[in-house]
C-alpha positions as CSV (number, residue, x, y, z in Angstrom):
1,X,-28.1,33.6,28.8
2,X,-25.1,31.5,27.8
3,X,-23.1,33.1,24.9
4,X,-21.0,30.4,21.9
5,X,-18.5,32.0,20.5
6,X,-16.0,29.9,17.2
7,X,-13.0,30.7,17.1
8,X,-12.2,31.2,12.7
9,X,-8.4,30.3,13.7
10,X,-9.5,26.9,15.1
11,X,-11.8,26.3,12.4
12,X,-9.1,27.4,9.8
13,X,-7.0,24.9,11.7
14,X,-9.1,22.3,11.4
15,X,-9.5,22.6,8.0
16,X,-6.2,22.2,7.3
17,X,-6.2,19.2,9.1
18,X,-9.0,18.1,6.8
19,X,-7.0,19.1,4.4
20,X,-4.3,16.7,4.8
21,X,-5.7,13.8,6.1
22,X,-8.5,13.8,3.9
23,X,-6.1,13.7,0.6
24,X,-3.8,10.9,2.3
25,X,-6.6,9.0,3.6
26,X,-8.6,8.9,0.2
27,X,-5.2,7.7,-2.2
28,X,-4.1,4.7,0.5
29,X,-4.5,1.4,-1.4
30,X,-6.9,0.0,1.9
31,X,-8.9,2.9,2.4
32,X,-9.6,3.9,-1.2
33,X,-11.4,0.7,-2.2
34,X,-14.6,0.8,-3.5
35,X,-16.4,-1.6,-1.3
36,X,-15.6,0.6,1.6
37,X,-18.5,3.3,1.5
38,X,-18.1,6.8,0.6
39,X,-19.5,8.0,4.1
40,X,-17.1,5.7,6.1
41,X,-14.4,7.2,4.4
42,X,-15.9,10.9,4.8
43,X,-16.9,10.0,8.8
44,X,-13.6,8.8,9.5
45,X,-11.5,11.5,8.0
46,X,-13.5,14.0,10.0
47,X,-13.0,12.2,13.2
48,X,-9.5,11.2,13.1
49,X,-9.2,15.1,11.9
50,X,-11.0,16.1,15.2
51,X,-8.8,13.7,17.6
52,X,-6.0,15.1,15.6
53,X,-6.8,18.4,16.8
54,X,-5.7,18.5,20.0
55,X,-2.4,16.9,19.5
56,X,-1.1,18.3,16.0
57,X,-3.3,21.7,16.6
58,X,-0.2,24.0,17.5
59,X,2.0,22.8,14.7
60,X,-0.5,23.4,11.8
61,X,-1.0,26.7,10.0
62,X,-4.4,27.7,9.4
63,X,-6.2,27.5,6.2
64,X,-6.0,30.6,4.2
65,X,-8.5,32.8,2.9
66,X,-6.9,33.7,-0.9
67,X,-8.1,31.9,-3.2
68,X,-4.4,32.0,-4.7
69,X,-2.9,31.3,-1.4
70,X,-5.6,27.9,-0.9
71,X,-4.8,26.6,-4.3
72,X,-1.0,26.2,-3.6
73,X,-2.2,24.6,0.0
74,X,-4.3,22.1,-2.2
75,X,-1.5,21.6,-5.1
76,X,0.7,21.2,-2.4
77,X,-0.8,18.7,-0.1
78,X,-1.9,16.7,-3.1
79,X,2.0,15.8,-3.3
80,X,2.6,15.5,0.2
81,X,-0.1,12.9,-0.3
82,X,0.9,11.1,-3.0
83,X,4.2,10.5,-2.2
84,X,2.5,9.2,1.6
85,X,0.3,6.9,-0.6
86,X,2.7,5.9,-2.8
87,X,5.1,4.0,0.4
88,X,2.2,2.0,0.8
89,X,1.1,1.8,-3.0
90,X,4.6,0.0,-3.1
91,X,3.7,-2.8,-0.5
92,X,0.3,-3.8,-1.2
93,X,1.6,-3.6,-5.3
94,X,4.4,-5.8,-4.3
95,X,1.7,-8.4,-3.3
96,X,-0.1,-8.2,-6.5
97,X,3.1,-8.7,-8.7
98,X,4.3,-11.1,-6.7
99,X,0.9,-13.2,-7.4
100,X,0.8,-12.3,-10.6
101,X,4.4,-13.9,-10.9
102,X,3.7,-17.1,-8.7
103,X,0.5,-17.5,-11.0
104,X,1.9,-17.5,-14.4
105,X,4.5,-20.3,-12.8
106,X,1.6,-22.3,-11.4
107,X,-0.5,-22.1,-14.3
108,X,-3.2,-20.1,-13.0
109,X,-2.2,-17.5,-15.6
110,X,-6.3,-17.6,-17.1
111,X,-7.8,-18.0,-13.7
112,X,-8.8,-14.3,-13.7
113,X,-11.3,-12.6,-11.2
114,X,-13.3,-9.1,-10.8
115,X,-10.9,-6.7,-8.7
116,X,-13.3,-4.8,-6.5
117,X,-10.7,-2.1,-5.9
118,X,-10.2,-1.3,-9.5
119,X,-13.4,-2.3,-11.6
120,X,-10.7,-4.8,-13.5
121,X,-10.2,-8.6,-14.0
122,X,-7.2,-9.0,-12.0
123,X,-5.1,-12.8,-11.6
124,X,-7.0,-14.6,-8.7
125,X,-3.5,-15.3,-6.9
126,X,-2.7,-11.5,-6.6
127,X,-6.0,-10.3,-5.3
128,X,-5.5,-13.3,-3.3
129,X,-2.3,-11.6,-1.6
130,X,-3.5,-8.6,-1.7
131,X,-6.2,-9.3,1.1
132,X,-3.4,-11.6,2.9
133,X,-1.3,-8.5,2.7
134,X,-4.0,-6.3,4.3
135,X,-4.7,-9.3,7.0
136,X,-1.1,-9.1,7.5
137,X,-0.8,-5.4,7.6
138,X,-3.3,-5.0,10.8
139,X,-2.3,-8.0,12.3
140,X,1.3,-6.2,12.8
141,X,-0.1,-2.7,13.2
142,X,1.1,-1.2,10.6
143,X,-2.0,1.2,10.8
144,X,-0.8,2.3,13.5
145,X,3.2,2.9,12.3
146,X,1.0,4.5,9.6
147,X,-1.1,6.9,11.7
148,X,1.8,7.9,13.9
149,X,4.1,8.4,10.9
150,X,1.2,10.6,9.4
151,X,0.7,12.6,12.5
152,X,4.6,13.4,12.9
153,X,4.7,14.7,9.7
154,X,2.5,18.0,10.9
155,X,5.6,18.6,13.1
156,X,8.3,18.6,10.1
157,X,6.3,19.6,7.2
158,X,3.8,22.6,7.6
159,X,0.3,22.3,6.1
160,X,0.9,23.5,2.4
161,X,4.5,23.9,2.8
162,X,5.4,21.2,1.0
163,X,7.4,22.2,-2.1
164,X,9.8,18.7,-2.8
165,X,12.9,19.5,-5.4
166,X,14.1,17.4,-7.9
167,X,16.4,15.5,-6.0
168,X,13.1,14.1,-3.7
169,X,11.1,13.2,-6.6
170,X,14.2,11.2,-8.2
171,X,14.5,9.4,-4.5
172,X,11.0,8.7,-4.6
173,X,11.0,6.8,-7.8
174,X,14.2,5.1,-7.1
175,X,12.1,3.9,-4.0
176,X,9.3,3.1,-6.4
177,X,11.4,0.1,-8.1
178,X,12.1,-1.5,-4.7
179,X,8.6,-3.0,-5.7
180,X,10.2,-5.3,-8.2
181,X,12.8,-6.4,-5.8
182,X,10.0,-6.6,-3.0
183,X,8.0,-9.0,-5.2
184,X,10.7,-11.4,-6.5
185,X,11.4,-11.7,-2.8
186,X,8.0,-12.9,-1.9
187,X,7.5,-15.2,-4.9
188,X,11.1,-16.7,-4.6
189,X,10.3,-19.5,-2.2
190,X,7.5,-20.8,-4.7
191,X,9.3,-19.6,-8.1
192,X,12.3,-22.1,-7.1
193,X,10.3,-24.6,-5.8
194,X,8.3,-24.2,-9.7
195,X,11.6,-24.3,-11.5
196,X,12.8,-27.3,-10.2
197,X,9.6,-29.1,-10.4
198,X,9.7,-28.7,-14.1
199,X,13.9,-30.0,-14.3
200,X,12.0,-33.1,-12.7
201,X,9.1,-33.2,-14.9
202,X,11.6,-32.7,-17.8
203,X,13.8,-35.4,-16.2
204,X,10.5,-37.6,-16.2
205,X,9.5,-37.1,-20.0
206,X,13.4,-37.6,-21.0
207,X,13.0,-41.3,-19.2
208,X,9.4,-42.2,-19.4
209,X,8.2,-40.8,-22.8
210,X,4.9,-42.6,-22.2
211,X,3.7,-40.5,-19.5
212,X,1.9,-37.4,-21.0
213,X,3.6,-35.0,-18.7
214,X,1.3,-32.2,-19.9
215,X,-1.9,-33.5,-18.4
216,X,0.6,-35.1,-14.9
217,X,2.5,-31.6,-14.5
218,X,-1.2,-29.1,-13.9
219,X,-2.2,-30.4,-10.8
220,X,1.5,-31.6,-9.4
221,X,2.3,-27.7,-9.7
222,X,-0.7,-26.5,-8.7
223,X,-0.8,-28.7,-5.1
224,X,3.3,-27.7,-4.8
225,X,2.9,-24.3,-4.8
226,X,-0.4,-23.7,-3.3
227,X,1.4,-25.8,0.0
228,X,4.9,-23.8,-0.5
229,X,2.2,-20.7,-0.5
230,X,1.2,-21.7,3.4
231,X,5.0,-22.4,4.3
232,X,5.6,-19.1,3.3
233,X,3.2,-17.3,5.3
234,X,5.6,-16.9,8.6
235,X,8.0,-15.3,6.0
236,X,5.7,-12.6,4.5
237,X,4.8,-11.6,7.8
238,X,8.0,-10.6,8.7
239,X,9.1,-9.3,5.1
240,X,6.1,-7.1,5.2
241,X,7.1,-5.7,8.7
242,X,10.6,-5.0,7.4
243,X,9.9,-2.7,4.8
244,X,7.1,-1.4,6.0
245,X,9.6,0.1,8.6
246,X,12.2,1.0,5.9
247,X,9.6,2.3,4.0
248,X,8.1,4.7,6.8
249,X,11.9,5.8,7.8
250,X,12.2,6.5,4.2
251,X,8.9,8.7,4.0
252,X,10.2,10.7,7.1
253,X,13.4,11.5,5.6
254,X,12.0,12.7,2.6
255,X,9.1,15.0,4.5
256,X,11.9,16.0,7.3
């Protein structure tokens, strides 16, 4: 008769693994929407955990059995994660702010729609670019940058032994306001184009006081920056792929 035999290292490894990825994978702004189902998120942790086992395996402690000793895994894991969440919390929020921004110029400022991520009414030109940020993301392969990124980390930051000073957690917000400048770079193109459309229209109602430049202006500003939008598309693209790679560098230098 054929004897089975587990191994409780492996299985303690493993759920370390879990561990990890399950906490990172749950607080990235694409994987923890709520139209993507709760088992797809639970299935796909456990099998990028299992196809991580083979590779990562030797460099991860195993889980431990004191309760004391397994909360500080968890407490510190749940950093480790949010700090790995919160490089591409600054990307996909750059997006949002950067529609947000581009709306208010347009005049789309009431046009407001249900955000499935977030239960909220959110401007429609921001969830707009947050999906075309998404689009963009996997059409570069950023999941993958992501995914190896993730998976190097086992090999300079043991499972639960992740304890960041006070000089990481000031880096990491410093990092954190590069969303501003990441936005105002997105929405320049169309923000100029908006400003100078309204010297002209000013120009316009200086000259031609006859012309109600009110009810002329809406649909001039809306066509000008919804075509600027498309003309900027190449140049998102390749914004996105640059700080996504600064970005990742900077999450490796602060888990190294």
């Amino acid at each position: 008769m054929p004897t089975f035999s587990i191994d409780l290292t492996q299985v303690r490894i493993f759920l370390s693994l879990l561990l990890r990825i399950g906490l990172c994978f749950f607080l990235l702004p694409v994987f923890r929407a709520q139209q993507v189902p709760a088992p797809v998120k639970a299935w796909a942790t456990v099998a990028l955990s299992v196809m991580s086992l083979p590779l990562v395996g030797p460099f991860v402690s195993p889980f431990p059995l004191s309760p004391f000793q397994a909360a500080g895994f968890v407490v510190s894991e749940l950093v480790f994660a949010g700090i790995f969440a919160l490089v591409m919390h600054i990307l996909f929020g750059a997006f949002h702010l950067a529609g947000q921004l581009i709306s208010f110029q347009m005049g789309l400022g009431f046009a407001q729609v249900a955000d499935p991520q977030t239960g909220t009414q959110n401007v429609l030109l921001g969830q707009f670019l947050q999906i075309l940020a998404t689009l963009i993301f996997f059409s570069i392969n950023g999941h993958l940058l992501v995914i190896k990124a993730f998976l190097e980390s086992f090999q300079s930051v043991p499972v639960g032994g992740f304890f960041p000073s006070g000089e990481v957690f000031r880096a990491v917000m410093a990092q954190a306001a590069h969303l501003f400048v990441i936005a105002i770079k997105i929405a320049a193109p169309i923000l100029s184009v908006q400003i100078l459309l309204q010297v002209a229209f000013g120009v316009v109602a200086k000259f031609s006081p006859q012309i109600n430049i009110l009810i002329v202006s809406f649909p001039i500003t809306i066509a000008v920056g919804i075509l600027f939008a498309i003309l900027s598309l190449a140049g998102w693209n390749d914004l996105l792929a640059l700080y996504l790679t600064r970005l990742i560098h900077f999450f490796k230098a602060v888990a190294a």
